[in-house]
N, C-alpha and C positions, 0 to 999 in steps of 0.2 A: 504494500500500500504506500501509496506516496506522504511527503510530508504532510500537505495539504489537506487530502482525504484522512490522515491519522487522524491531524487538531481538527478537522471538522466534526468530526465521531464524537473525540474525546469533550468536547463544550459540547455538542450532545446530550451527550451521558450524562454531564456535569448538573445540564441545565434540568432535564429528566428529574436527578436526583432530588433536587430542590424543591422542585414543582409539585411531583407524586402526590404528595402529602397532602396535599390543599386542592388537586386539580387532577381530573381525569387527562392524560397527556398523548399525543398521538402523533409519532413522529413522523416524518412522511418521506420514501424512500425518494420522492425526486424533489427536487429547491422549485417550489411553486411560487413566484411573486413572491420571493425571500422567506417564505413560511416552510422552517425547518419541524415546527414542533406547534399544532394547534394544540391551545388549552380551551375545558369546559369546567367546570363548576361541578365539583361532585355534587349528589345528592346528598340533601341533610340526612337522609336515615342509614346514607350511603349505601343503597341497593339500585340498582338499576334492572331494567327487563329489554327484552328484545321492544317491543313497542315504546320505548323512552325516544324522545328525538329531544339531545341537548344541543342550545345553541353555542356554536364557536364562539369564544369570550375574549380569546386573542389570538394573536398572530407571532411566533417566536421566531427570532431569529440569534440561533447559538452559535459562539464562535469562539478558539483558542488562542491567544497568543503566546507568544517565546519574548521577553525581552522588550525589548523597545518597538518591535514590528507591528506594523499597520495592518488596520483593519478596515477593511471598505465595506461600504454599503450603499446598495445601490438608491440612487436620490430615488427611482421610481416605488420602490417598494416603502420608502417613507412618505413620500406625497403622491397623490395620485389625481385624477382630472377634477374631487372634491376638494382636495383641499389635503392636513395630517391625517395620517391613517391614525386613527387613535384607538385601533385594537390590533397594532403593532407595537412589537417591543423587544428589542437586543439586551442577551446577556452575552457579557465580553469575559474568557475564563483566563486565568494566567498560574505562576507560580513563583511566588514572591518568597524568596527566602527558602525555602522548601514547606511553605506552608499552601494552598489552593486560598485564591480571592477571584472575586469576579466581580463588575458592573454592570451594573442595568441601567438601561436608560429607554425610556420613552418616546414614541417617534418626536415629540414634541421636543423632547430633551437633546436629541439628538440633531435636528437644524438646529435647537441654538448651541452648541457647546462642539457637534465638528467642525471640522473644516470641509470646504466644499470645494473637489476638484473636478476638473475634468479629464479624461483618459484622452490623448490626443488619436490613437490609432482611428478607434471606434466613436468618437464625440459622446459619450457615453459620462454623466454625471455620477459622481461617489461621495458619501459623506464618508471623512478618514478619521479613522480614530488612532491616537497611537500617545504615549507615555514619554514625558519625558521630565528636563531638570522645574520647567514651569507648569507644566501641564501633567497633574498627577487625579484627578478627577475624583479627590475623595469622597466628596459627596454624594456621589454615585455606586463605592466602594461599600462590600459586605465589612 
């Protein structure tokens, strides 16, 4: 498996883990309009049947980094011909020290706080995320 496809798994997993507990999670083998992982809303009595239809609550998008490496995200799966997607949402997974941290941020959180490039090949818009001496995004930090 390549790097890329590893840390994509592995924030996955990561995000998975976190989620479970609170949220029915459902990852999805192909990156649909950046939705790695739709959450629903368990049931309060936590039973469900075959005729349950819950509705999709949000839209996840999980990702790993190494170090100071950037993360992109595509301007289209944040904003769409409405306006924020606001049942989108990035969790950023890393490893700090040898301990696991990760950031969530909001489609909203996310045009204000990345930056916003363009890919020259493709004209193709990214919001970048990446760490560094001024830009440590605590607030966003588990």
């Amino acid at each position: 498996m390549q790097k890329q496809g590893f840390n994509g798994n592995l924030g996955e997993k990561r995000t998975i883990a976190i989620l479970s507990s609170k949220f029915i999670c459902n990852d999805k083998s192909v990156d649909i309009d950046g939705t790695d992982i739709e959450i629903e809303f368990l049931p309060e009595d936590g039973k469900l049947t075959i005729k349950d239809k819950i509705p999709i609550r949000g839209r996840i998008q999980a990702k790993y980094f190494e170090n100071n490496n950037e993360v992109e995200i595509a301007k289209e799966y944040v904003i769409d011909e409405d306006g924020t997607r606001t049942e989108f949402f990035a969790f950023l997974h890393s490893d700090q020290e040898d301990k696991r941290v990760f950031f969530f941020f909001t489609a909203k959180q996310i045009i204000e706080t990345f930056r916003l490039r363009e890919k020259a090949k493709s004209r193709k818009e990214y919001y970048v995320f990446s760490l560094s001496k001024n830009r440590q995004f605590k607030d966003y930090k588990n």
